[in-house]
N, C-alpha and C positions, 0 to 999 in steps of 0.2 A: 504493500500500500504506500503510495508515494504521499508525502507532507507538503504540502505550499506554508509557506513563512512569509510573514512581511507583507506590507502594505502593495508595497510595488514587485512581489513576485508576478513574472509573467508562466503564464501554459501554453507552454509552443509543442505542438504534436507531430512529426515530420512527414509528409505522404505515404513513405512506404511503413510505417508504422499503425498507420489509422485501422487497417482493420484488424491488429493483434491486441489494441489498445481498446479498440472496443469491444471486442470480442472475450476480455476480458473479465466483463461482468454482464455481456448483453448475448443472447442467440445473433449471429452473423449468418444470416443465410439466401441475403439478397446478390444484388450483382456484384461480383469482384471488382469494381470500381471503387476509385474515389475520385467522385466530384469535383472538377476544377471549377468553381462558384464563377472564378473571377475572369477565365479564358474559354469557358463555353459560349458558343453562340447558337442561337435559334435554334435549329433543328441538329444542330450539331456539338456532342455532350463529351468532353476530354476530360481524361485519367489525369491527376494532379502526378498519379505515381512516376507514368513514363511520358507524358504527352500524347497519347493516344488518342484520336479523337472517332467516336461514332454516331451516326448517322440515327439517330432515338428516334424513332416512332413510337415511345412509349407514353416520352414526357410525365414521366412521376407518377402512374397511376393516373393519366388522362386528368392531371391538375393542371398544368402548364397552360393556359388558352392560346400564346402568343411565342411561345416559347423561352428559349432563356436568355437575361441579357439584350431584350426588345431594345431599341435603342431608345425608342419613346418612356421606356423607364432607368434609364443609365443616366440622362442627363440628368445635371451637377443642380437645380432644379427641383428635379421628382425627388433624388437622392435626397438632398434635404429636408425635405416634407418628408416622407418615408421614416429617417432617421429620429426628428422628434418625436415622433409616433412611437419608435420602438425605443425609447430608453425608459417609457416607465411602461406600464403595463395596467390600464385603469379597468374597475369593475362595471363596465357598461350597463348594468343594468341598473345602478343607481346615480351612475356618475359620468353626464354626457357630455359631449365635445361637440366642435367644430368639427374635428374630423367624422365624426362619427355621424352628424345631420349630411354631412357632405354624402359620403357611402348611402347613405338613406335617398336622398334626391338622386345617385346614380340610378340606384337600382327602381327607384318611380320611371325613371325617363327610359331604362333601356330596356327593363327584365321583368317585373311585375302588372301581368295581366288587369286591365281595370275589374276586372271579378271577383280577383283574390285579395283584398283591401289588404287583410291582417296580415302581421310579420312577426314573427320572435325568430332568433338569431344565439346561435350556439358555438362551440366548437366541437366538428364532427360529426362525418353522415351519418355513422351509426343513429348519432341520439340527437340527429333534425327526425329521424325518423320513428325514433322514439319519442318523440314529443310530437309529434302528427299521430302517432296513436294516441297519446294523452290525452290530444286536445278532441279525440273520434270518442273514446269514452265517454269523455265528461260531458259531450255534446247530447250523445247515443241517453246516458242515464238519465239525463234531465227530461230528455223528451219522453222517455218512457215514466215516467213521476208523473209529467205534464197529461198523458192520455190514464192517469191512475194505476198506477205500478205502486206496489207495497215493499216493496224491494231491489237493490239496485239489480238491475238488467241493462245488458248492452257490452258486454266487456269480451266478447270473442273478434276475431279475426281474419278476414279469409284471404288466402292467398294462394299460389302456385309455386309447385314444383318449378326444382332448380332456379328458385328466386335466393338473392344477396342483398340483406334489408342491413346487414350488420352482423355487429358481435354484443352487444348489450342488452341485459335486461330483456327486453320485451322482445328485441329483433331475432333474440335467437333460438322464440320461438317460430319461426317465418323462414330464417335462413334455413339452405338446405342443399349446399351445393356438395362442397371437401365435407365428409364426416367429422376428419379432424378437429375442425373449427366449431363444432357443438358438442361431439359427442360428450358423457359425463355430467354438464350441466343440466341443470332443472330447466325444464321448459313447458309450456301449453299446450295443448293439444286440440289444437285450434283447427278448422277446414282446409285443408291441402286439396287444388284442387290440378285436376291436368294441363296443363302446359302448351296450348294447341301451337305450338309453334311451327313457321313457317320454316319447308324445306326447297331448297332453290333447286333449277328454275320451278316459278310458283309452277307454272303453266303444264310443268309435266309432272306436279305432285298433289292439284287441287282437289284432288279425291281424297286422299290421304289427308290432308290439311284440313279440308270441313268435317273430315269426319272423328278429330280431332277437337273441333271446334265445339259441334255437338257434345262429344261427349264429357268437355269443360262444362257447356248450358246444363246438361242435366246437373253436375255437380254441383254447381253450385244453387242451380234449385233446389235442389235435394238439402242444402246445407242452411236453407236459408228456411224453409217448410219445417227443418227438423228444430232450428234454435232459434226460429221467429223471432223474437223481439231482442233478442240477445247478440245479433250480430252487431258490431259497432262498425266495423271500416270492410272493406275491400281494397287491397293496396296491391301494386302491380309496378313493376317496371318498363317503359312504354319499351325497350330493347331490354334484355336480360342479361348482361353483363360476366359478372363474374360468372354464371351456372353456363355459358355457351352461345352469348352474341347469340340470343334466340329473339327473332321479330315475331309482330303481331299481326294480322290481317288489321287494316283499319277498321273494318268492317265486325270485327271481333271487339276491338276498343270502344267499339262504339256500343255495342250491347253491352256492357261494364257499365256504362255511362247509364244507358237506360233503365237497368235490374236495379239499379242503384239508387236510381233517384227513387224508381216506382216502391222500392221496399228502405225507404228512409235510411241508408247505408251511407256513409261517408267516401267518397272515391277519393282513393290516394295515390298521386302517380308519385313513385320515387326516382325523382330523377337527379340525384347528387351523380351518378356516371354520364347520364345524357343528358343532362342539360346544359344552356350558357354556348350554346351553336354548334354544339358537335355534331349533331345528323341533318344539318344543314335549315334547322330552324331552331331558334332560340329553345325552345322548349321541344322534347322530343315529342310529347303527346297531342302538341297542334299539327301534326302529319298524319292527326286521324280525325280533326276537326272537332276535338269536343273541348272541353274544358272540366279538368277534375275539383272537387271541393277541396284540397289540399296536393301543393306539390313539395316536395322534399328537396332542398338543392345541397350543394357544399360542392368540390374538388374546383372546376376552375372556377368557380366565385370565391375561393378562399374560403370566402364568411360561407358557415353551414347555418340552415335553419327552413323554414318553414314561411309557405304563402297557404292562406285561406280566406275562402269564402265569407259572402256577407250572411250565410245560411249559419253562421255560428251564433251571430245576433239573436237568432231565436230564445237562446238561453244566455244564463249568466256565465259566458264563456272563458275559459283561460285567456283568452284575450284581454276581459275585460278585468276583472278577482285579482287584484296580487296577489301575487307570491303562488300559483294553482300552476304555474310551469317557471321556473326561475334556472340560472345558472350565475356564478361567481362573477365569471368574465363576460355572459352574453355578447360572442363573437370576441377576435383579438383586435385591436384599433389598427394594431400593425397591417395584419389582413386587410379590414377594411379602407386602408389608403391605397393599398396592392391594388386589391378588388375595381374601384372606384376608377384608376388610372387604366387597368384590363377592361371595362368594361366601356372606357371613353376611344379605347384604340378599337376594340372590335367595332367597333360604330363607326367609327372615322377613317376604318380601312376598308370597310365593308366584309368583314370575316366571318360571318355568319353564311352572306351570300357565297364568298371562296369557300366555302366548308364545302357547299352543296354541288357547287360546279369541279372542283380540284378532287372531293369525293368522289364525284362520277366517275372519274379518268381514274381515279385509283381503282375504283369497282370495275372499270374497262381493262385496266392493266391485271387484275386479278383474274379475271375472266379467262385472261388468255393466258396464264399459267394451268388454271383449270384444263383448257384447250389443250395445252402442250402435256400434261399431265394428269389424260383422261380416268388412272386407276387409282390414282395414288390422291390430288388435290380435286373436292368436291364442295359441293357446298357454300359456292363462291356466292356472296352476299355484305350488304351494306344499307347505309343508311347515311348521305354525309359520308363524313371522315371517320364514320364508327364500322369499320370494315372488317370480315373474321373469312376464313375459308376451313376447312375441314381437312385432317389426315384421317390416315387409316387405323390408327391408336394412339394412344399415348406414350408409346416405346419410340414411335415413329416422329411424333412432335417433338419430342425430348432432340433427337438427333439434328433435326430441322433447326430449334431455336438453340440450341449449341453452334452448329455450322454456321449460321448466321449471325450469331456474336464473333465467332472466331473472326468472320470477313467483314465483319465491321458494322452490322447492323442489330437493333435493340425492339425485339418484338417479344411479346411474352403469348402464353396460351389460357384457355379458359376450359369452362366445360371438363368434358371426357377427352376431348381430342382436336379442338380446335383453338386455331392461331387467330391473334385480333391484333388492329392497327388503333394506336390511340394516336395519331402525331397533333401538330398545331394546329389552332384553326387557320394560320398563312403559309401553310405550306404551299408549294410550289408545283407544277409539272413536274420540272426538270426534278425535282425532289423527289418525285414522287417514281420517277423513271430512276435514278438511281439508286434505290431503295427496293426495287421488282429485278434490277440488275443482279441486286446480292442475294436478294431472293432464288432467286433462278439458279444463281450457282450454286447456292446453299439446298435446295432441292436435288438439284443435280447431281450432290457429293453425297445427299443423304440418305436417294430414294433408293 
């Protein structure tokens, strides 16, 4: 155990040190990187250790919206703003700022639907998404009081297989991808319902997909006739992310939308992975044309938490009741001057719209690895810049996303056996063509 002395001792940690240093009281089991903060640029993410530099289509867990080191956030300027932000650390929810009304009017002007009035603000998708159950309870209970209920009623959940709601408290009765990440823990035993996910092309599996479809409708009718008044939410991811880049039929989205309203359910899109422009509109679930009663946000807004309806007004809502949903820090200020600057360049670059058009061509370049690699790459699909294709196991992805670290490229896997693209919302063509280059080789070596 090493001792720091003195006022003015420094902690200097040297690169090829960092991950034995950390590793020394933490599990290390992410990328064998260490992050150069200070000489990464945008899509391109360098080893402090040797100078390495590769080509990320990950961006942090699809947090990055602009990539790293945006230039519109380097200047001496933003740095400054930024910097008094971060040296103290204020508890937002009792104690407001200038920065913090600032982030507020961002997010009015760029990201929040005139539907969804209400806002509480966290850190952490897990528990925006825990608190969007919260606020689906204590909605759910009132109302059933309101029609003469002697008890509370309303506290189940219904969701789908291979959904990624979290690791806390309430989400981990919902998650249900890696076993790992629940097993042991106490959990509900809430409506799991089937998964009609779309398998590409739609057009030669639409048999298979409706009938999918259906037999999610029975389910969750059956779930809904069996616990009548006791269901409180229905929450969904509008793409399904960590369980396998699984999309929806809009037309599936949309009967959620409608079961929901007809049987007083609260509809929850979680979108902390797809939202903030990554599938080529701001919100992933207006590419089915509805509007849910609560969306979940966090990764590239930084700030995590929660939009809702004026349908909470009906009751004395967590909205409204101190202290019935709180956190210490509600959101970090640091974040929300990040967030606020991220959310003024995707607007002013038009990066929402590049999601949708640069996603194309990436969906068109994936296509044609599919093409070239009729037995092996399947399943080629997207949404935007939230792009996944399919191997033939997980033995087989394993060697795929190794080969293509080795040659310089940073994609990870999801699901049982599929590969997913998180890059910037300003990525490039030309980016996007060298990035299917290593790809290709990296298949090449591995199939």
């Amino acid at each position: 155990m090493a001792h720091i002395t003195g006022a003015g001792s420094d902690i200097h940690v040297e690169p090829k040190q960092v991950l034995d240093t950390i590793g020394r009281h933490m599990l290390v089991d992410g990328f064998p990187i260490v992050v150069d903060l200070e000489n990464s640029q945008g899509v391109r993410l360098k080893d402090k250790r040797d100078g390495r530099t590769y080509l990320d289509f990950f961006q942090f867990f699809a947090s990055l919206p602009v990539g790293i080191n945006h230039p519109k956030l380097t200047d001496p300027v933003f740095r400054a703003k930024i910097a008094a932000a971060a040296v103290n650390k204020p508890s937002n929810s009792d104690f407001y700022s200038q920065q913090m009304a600032e982030f507020v009017e961002a997010m009015d002007r760029f990201a929040i639907p005139g539907e969804l009035p209400h806002m509480f603000l966290i850190e952490g998708g897990a528990l925006a998404v825990e608190n969007a159950l919260k606020a689906a309870f204590d909605w759910k209970v009132q109302k059933n009081y309101q029609r003469g209920a002697t008890k509370d009623t309303g506290q189940q959940v219904i969701h789908f297989r291979e959904a990624f709601h979290g690791r806390s408290g309430y989400t981990m009765s919902l998650t249900n991808t890696d076993p790992v990440k629940i097993k042991y823990y106490p959990k509900f035993n809430w409506p799991r319902i089937t998964n009609p996910r779309v398998i590409f092309p739609l057009d030669k599996h639409m048999d298979e997909v409706l009938a999918a479809e259906e037999k999610a409708k029975r389910e969750i009718k059956e779930a809904i006739q069996k616990h009548r008044n006791d269901i409180a939410a229905l929450i969904i991811e509008p793409v399904q992310g960590e369980g396998g880049d699984n999309h929806f039929r809009p037309e599936f989205l949309r009967f959620l939308r409608e079961i929901t309203e007809e049987n007083e359910i609260i509809f929850v899109a979680d979108e902390v992975q797809t939202g903030a422009g990554l599938t080529g509109k701001f919100w992933a679930i207006e590419h089915a044309g509805v509007m849910p009663d609560v969306i979940a946000f966090g990764k590239k807004l930084q700030v995590c938490g929660i939009l809702a309806s004026k349908k909470f007004d009906d009751v004395d809502s967590v909205f409204k009741v101190p202290s019935r949903i709180n956190s210490t820090w509600g959101g970090n200020l640091t974040d929300m001057v990040r967030s606020t600057r991220y959310l003024q360049v995707t607007d002013e670059d038009g990066l929402v719209e590049n999601a949708r058009e640069t996603g194309g061509y990436l969906q068109e370049r994936l296509h044609g690895l599919r093409d070239k690699y009729p037995a092996k790459v399947t399943n080629s699909r997207g949404a935007g810049l939230m792009c996944a294709f399919d191997l033939p196991d997980a033995e087989t992805r394993s060697k795929v996303l190794g080969k293509a670290r080795e040659l310089g490229l940073l994609i990870v896997g999801c699901g049982e056996r599929s590969v997913r693209f998180r890059p910037p919302l300003n990525l490039t063509r030309a980016e996007v063509d060298e990035g299917i280059e290593i790809l290709d080789r990296a298949l090449g070596a591995a199939l």
